[in-house]
C-alpha positions in Angstrom: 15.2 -20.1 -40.4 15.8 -23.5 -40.8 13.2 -26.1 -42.5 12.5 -27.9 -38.8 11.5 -24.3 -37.7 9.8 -23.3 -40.6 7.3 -26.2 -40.5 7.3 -26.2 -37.1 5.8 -23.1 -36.8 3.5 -23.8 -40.1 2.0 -26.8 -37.4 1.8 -24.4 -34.5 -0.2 -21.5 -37.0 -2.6 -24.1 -37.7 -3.6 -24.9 -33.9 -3.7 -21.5 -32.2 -6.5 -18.8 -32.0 -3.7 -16.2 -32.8 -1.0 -17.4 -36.0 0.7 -13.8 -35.7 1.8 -14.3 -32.2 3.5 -17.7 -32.8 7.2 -17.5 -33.2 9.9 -20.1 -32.9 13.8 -19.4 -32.3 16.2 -21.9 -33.3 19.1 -22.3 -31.1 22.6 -24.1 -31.4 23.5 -26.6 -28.7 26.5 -29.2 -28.2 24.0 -31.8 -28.5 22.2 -30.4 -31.8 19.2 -28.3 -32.4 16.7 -26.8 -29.9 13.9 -25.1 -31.2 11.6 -22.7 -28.9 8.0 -22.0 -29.3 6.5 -18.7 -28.3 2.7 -18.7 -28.6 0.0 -15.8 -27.2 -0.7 -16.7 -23.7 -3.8 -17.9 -24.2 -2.9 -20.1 -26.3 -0.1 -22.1 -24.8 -2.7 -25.0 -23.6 -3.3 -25.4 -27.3 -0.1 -26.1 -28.1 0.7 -28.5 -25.2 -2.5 -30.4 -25.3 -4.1 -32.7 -22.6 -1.1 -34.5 -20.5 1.4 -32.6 -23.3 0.0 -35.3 -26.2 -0.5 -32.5 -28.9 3.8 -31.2 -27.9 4.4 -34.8 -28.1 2.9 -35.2 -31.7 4.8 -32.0 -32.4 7.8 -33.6 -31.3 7.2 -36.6 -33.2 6.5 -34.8 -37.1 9.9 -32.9 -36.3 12.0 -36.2 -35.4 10.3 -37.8 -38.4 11.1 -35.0 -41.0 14.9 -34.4 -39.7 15.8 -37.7 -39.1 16.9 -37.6 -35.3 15.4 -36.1 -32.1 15.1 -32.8 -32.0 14.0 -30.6 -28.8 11.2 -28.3 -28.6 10.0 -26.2 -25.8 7.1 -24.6 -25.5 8.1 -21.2 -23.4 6.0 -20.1 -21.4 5.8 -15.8 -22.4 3.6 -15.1 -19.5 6.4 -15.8 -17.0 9.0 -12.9 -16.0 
């Protein structure tokens, strides 16, 4: 797991109801790294926040500590 990820998901811990659930994947692209965010269901509002401002402040430490944007996504588990 790579240090984006790691703290990443150190962030996420500390805002959910339910730390074990939370699970980020990195993934390579073309265009550099994606990282994907699986939380507990219930917890998915958490982690996007009013109008997506707390993903946005997640977005923002990660850009800040590597340097250059990075993506996150917040998947949705509840969706088949």
């Amino acid at each position: 797991m790579s240090m984006l990820a790691e703290a990443l998901e150190h962030l996420v811990r500390g805002i959910v109801d339910t730390p074990e659930a939370v699970r980020v994947d990195t993934r390579r692209q073309p265009r550099g790294e994606k990282l994907e965010v699986r939380v507990d269901p219930a917890d998915l509002g958490r982690v996007i926040g009013r109008q997506g401002r707390t993903a946005s402040a997640l977005r923002a430490v990660l850009d800040g500590l590597a340097g250059h944007p990075v993506r996150m996504d917040v998947v949705d588990t509840d969706r088949r």
